[in-house]
MIROTI-131160 format. One record per residue: x, y, z of N, C-alpha, C, O in turn. Coordinates in steps of 0.02 Angstrom, whole numbers, plus 50000, padded with zeros to 5 digits. Example, Ala and Ser with C-alpha at 12.3 -4.5 7.8 and 13.67 -1.06 7.14 Angstrom:
% MIROTI-131160
506604971650390506154977550390506604983550390507124983450423/506424988850354506844994750357506455000250394506705005750402/
***
This chain:
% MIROTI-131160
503105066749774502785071449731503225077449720503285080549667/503575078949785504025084849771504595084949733504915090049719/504785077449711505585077649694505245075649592505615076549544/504745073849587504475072549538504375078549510504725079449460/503765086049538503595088849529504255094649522504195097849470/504835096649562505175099749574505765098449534505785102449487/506145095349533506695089849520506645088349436507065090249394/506035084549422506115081049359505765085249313505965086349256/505195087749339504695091249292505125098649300505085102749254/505415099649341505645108749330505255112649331505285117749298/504645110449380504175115449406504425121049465504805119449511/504125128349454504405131049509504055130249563503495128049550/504195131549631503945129149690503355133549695502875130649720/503255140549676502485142649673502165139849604501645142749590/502315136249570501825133549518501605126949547501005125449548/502135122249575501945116849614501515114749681501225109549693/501605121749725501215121449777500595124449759500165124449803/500455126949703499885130049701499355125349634498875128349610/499505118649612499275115249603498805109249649499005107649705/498285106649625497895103349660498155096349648498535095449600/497955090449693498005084349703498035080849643498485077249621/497285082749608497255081449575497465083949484497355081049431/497755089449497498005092849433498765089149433498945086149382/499125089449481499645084949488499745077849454500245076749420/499345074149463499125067149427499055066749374499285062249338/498635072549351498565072549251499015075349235499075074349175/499625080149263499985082249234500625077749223500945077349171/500725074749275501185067949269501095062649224501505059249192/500245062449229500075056449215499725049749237499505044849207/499765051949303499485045949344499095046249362499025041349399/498465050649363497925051649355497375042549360496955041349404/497595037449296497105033049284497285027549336496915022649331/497805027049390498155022249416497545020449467497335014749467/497265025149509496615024349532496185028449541496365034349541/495685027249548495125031949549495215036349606495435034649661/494985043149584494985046949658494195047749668494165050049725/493695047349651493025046449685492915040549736492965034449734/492715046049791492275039149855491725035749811491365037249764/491865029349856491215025349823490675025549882490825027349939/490265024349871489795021049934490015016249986490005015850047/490265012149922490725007550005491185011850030491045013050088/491765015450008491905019350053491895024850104492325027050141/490935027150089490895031350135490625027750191490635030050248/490325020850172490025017050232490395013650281490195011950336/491195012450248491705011950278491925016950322492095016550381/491885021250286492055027550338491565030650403491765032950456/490985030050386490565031550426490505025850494490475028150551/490495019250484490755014450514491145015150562490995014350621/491685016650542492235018850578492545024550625492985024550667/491965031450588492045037650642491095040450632490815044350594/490865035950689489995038850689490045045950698490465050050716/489385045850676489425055050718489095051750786488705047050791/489295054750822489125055150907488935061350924489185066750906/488415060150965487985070750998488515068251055488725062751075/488635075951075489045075451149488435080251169488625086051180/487855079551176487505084251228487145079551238486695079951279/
***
């Protein structure tokens, strides 16, 4: 992202670091490659995988 954002686009490094994940993607372009919304399966995946646990 840095050599893309820095390098090719000729962004300066406070315009680049102060962009979001996702502003990055539409500005490139790559934005449609995949979705960035959780789905349900993936929060049930996730939840699955780190329960909440009480420690008292």
């Amino acid at each position: 992202m840095m050599r893309i954002g820095l390098h090719k686009m000729g962004l300066k490094p406070n315009d680049f670091w102060g962009l979001t994940p996702l502003e990055f993607l539409i500005i490139t372009g790559l934005e449609g490659r995949r979705s960035m919304a959780m789905t349900r399966a993936d929060l049930a995946g996730l939840c699955a995988r780190f329960p909440d646990i009480e420690t008292e």
